[in-house]
N, C-alpha and C positions, 0 to 999 in steps of 0.2 A: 251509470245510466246509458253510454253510449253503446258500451260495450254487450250492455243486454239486447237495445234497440238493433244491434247489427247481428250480433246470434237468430234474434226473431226474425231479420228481414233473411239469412240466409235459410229459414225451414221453407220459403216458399220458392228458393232457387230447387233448379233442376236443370239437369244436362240435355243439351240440343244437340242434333245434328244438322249441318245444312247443307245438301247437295247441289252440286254445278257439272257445269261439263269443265273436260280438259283444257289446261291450259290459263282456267281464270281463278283458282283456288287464291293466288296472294290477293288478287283483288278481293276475294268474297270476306278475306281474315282481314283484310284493311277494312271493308267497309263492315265487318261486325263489331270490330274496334271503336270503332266512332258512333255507333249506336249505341255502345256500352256493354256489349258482351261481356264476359270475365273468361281464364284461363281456356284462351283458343285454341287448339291445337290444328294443323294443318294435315290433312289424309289426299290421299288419292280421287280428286274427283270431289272432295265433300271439306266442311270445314266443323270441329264440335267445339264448343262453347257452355258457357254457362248462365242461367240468365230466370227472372219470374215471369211469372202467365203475361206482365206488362210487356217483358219484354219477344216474348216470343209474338204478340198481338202485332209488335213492331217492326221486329223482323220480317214479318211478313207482308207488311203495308209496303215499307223503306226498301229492302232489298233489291239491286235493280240484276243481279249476277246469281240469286239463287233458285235451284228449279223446284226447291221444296224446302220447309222448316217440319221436322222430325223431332217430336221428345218421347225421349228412352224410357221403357215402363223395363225392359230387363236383360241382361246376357247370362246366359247359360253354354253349358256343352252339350252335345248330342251327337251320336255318332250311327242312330236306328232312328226308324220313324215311331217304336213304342217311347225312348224316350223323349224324342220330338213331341210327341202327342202328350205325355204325363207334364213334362216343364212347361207349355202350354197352356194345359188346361190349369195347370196352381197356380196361373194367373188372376188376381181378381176380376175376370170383366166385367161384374154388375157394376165395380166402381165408374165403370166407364160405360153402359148402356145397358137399354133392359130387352127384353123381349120385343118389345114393338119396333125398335130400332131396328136400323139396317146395316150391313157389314160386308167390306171389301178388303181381300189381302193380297200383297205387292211382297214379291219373292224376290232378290237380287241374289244368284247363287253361285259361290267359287267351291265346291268341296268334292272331295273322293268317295263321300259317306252316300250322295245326293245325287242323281243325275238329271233330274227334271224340275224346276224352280215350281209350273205348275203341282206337279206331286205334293211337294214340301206346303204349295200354299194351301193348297185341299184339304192337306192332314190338319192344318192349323185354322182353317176352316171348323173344320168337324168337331177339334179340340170345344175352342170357343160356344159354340153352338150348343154343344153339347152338356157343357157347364151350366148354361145360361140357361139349358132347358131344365137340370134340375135344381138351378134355383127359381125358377119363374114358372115351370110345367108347361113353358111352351120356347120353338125356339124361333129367333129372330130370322130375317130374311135376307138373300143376299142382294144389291143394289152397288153394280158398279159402276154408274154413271156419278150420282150422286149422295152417297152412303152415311148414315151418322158416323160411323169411323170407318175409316181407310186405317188398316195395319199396315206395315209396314214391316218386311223381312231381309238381315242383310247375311245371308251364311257362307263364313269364311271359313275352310277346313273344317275344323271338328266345332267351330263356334257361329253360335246363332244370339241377333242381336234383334230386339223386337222393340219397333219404337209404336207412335200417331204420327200420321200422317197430318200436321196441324193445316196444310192450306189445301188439300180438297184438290181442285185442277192444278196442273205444274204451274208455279209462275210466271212464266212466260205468256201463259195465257192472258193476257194486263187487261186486256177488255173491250179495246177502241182497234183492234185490226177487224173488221168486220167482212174487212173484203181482203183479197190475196193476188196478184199478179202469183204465174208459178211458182214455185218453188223458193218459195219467199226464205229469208233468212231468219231466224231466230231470235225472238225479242231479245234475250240473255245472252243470247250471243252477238247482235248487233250492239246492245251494250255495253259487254266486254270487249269488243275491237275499239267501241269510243273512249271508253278510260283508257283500254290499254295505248293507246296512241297519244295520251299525253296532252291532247286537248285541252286547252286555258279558259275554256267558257264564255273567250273575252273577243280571241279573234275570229278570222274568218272559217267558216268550216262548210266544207263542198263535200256534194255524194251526189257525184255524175251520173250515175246509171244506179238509179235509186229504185227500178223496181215497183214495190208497195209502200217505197215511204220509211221503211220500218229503221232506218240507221238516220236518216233525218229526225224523224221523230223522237228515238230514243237520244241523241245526242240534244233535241230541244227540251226534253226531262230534266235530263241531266245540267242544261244550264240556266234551266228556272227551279231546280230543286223542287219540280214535282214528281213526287211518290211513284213511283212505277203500278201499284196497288192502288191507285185513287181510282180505276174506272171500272172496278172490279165487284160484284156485288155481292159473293161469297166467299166464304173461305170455310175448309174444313170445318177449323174451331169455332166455328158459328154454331156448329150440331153439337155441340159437346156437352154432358152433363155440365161443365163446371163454367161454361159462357159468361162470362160479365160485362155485358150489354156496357154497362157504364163507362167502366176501362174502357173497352175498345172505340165508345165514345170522347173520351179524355184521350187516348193516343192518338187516333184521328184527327179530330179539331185540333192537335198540338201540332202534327207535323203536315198537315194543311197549311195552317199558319203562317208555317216557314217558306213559303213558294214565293218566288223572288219575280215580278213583274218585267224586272231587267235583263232583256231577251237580247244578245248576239245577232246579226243577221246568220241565218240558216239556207244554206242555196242546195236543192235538190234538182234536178233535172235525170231526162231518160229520150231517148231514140225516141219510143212506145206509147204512142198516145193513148193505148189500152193503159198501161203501166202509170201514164199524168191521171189520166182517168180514178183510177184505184187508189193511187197511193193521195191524189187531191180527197177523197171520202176519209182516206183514213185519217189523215191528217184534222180535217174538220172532226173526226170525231174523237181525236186526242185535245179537243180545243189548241191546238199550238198553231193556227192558219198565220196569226198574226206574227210567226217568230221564222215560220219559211217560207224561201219564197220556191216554186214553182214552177218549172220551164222544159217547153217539148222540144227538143235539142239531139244533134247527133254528141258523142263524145268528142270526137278533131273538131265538133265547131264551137266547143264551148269558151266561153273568158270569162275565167275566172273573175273576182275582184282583188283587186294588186293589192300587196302588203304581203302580211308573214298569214300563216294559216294549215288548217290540218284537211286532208281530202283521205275519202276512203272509197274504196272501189270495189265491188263486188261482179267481177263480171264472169259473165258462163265461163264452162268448166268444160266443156264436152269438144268433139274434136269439129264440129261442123257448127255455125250460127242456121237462123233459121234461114238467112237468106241464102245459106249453102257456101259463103264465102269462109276460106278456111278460116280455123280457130288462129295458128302462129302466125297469120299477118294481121289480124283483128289487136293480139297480143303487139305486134310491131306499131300498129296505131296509137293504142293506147300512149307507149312507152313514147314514141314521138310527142304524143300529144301535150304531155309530163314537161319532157323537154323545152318547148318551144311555150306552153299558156304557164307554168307551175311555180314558176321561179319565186323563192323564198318559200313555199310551200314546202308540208313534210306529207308526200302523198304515202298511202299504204294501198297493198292490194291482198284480198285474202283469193286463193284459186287451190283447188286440190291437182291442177294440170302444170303438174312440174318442167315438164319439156316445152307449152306453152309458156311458163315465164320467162324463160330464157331468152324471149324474143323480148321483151321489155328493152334492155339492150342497157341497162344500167346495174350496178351492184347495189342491191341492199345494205343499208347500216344496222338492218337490225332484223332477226327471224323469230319467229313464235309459230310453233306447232298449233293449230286448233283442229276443231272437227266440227263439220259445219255437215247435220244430222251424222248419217254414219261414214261420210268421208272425210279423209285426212286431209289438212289443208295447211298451206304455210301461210302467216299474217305476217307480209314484206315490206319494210318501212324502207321509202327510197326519198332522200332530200336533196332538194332539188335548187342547186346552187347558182346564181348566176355568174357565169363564168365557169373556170373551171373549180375541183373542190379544193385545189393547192395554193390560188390563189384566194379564196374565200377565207381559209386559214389564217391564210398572213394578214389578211383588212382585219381578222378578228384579233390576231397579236397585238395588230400596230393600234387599235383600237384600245385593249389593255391596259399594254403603255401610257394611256393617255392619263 
């Protein structure tokens, strides 16, 4: 009987794909792991998995490091746009929309066959459409804002892999940044610097020059285990022929449930009283006011609260501040500042201005590549010992011993 039960429960699995940016993949395969994915495998950039309609609903609720949940309707070869357009169109799309429906497609393209991703997404455009109009006698519209399906195109050399687009906007999008200070950082990427740093949920955690809030806040998610998806009020698979309002009511109220009322002190501060301004709204409309606290502050005058604790730093990248004063003494501040308020702390700093870090004036214990939109950026953990780090060492041996 068990054995039949698990045969049946595997006709409703199907292969996912789920894309991230550089640099947070082990993250995104740890945390599909603990959702309950099945057979992960690790790619460039993306993680695929296996998983039912329950869980892909979850994935996309839960996920705080993925910019999309993808399931696979087919892989074929093609190496012309005739038979691009023939493997395409022997798709069934009626299973997946009718005529009335609306339709968008996303091209990612590595091949020699291919020189233009829009081209490839046209042709498969036309495909679709064109199916759909002789079975319907009319054909569907296209809607790139908000579409019943979003396709989904990934072509590598001579192979093209076509998935759904299941959550609609990138997730990133969580719902509660309403307002932006410039050039704000990336929800999924503010999220991947807070796990990646190692963070205990338990101690103290500083983000100086916070901006819009957005590394505050995602690190207060993350230590009430609320959903990065709770403030969101669509997702793709909501248009889907196959929606089950119900499920996605049952996943929801389950992993709502789990939200832990037991908040960390969270300390944000910024120079910018535009920046308190912003990131104070956003804050309020992530509900997490009660778990940060808030303060208009230069970075050299800030104090910390003493103990052990993780700090993350996001500061400009360019060679000038607005007040004109250079960038490599701004960087000299910083690092002082580390120095002298940090002690027992594990500060990280992410910056794509390599020559600016150097003025920091301390060795990293530890580097991670990211890219923070399309610059390259090193994520530099510097811990900050009191005294020097040779004798830190030896309190830790003699400690040991004990």
């Amino acid at each position: 009987m068990l054995q039949n039960e698990t045969m049946i429960n595997n006709i409703s699995d199907f292969k996912m794909v789920a894309k991230t940016m550089h640099g947070l993949e082990e993250l995104l395969s740890d945390e599909m792991l603990k959702l309950g994915a099945r057979d992960i495998e690790i790619h460039k950039r993306a993680v695929s998995f296996v998983g039912d309609q329950g869980f892909l609903y979850k994935a996309n609720l839960c996920s705080r490091v993925a910019l999309s949940i993808l399931k696979h309707v087919k892989t074929f070869t093609a190496i012309d746009q005739h038979q691009l357009y023939d493997e395409i169109k022997n798709i069934s799309w009626e299973d997946y929309m009718g005529a009335d429906d609306t339709l968008a497609v996303d091209c990612s393209l590595n091949s020699q066959y291919f020189n233009h991703s829009l081209f490839v997404a046209q042709k498969t455009k036309d495909a679709i459409v064109d199916r759909l109009k002789e079975k319907f006698g009319k054909r569907p519209s296209v809607d790139l804002e908000n579409p019943t399906l979003r396709v989904d195109l990934h072509y590598y050399k001579d192979t093209c892999t076509v998935s759904l687009n299941s959550s609609g906007a990138p997730l990133f999008k969580r719902g509660y940044r309403t307002f932006a200070e410039k050039a704000p950082i990336n929800e999924v990427l503010a999220a991947g610097m807070v796990l990646l740093s190692g963070w205990d949920k338990r101690s103290n955690f500083v983000d100086p020059m916070c901006g819009s809030g957005t590394l505050a806040i995602e690190a207060a998610l993350i230590a009430g285990n609320i959903p990065p998806g709770y403030y969101r009020e669509n997702f793709g698979f909501m248009n889907w022929k196959d929606y089950d309002e119900e499920l996605w009511k049952k996943i929801s109220e389950s992993s709502i449930g789990k939200i832990s009322n037991e908040q960390p002190a969270i300390y944000a501060s910024d120079i910018s009283a535009t920046a308190i301004r912003v990131a104070g709204e956003n804050i309020v409309n992530a509900k997490v006011d009660d778990a940060i606290k808030l303060k208009k502050i230069a970075i050299e005058n800030i104090e910390p609260p003493q103990g052990r604790g993780i700090a993350i730093i996001n500061p400009p990248y360019g060679e000038r501040l607005n007040s004109g004063e250079d960038i490599a003494m701004f960087y000299k501040t910083i690092g002082d500042t580390m120095k002298k308020k940090f002690s027992g702390y594990d500060v990280w700093i992410i910056s794509s201005n390599m020559e600016a870090l150097k003025n920091i004036g301390l060795r990293p214990t530890r580097r991670i590549t990211l890219f923070n939109g399309a610059l390259e950026c090193k994520f530099l953990k510097f811990s900050i010992y009191d005294g020097t780090k040779k004798i830190h060492k030896l309190k830790e041996k003699d400690t040991n011993n004990e």
